[in-house]
FITOR-657590 format. One line per field, with one value per residue (C-alpha): chain; x, y, z; residue in three letters. Coordinates in steps of 0.5 Angstrom, whole numbers. Layout:
// residues N
mol A_... $
xx X_... $
yy Y_... $
zz Z_... $
type ala_... $
This chain:
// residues 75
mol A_A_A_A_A_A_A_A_A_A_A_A_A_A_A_A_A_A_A_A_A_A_A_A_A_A_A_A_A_A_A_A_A_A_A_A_A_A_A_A_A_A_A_A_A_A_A_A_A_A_A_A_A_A_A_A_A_A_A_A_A_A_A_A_A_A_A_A_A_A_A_A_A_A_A $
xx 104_100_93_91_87_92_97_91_89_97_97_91_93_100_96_93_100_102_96_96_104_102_97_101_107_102_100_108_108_103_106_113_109_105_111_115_110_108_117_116_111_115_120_117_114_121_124_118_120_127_126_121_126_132_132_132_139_141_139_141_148_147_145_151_156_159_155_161_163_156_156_151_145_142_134 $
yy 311_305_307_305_300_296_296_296_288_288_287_283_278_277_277_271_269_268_266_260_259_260_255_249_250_249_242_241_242_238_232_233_233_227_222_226_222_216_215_216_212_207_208_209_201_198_201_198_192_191_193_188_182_185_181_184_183_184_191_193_191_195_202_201_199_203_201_199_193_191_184_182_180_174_172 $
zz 142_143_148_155_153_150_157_160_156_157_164_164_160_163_171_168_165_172_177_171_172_180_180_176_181_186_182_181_190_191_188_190_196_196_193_200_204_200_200_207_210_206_209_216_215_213_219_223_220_221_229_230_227_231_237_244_246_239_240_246_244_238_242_247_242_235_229_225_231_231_227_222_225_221_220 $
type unk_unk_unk_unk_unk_unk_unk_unk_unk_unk_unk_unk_unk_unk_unk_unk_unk_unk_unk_unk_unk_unk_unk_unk_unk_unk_unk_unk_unk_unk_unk_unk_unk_unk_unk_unk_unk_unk_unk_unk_unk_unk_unk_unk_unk_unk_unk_unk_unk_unk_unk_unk_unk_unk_unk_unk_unk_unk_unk_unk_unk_unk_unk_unk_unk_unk_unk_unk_unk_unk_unk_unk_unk_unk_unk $
């Protein structure tokens, strides 16, 4: 029968096993997280951009009528 010492080291070392795995899904998140918003600023500016270059009746014609009715708006 094994001694307390070896379950003892055991347990120890599959603690460290998991904070470590814990620790590098936390990284892992922090990326996933980081390119999440990266994507979204992107996204976030192209929007901006495309407002800005809708001329205002344009627009206005846009938010009264059906999307697929709307006719290409050419810059």
């Amino acid at each position: 029968m094994p001694s307390k010492k070896y379950y003892t080291d055991s347990e120890k070392k599959k603690n460290i096993y998991t904070i470590v795995n814990l620790k590098n899904s936390i990284i892992e998140l922090e990326r996933d997280v980081t390119k999440i918003h990266l994507n979204l600023k992107t996204i976030a500016r192209e929007i901006y951009h495309l407002y800005n270059d809708i001329v205002p009746e344009d627009f206005e014609k846009m938010l009264r009528s059906n999307i697929d009715e709307m006719p290409l708006i050419s810059n």
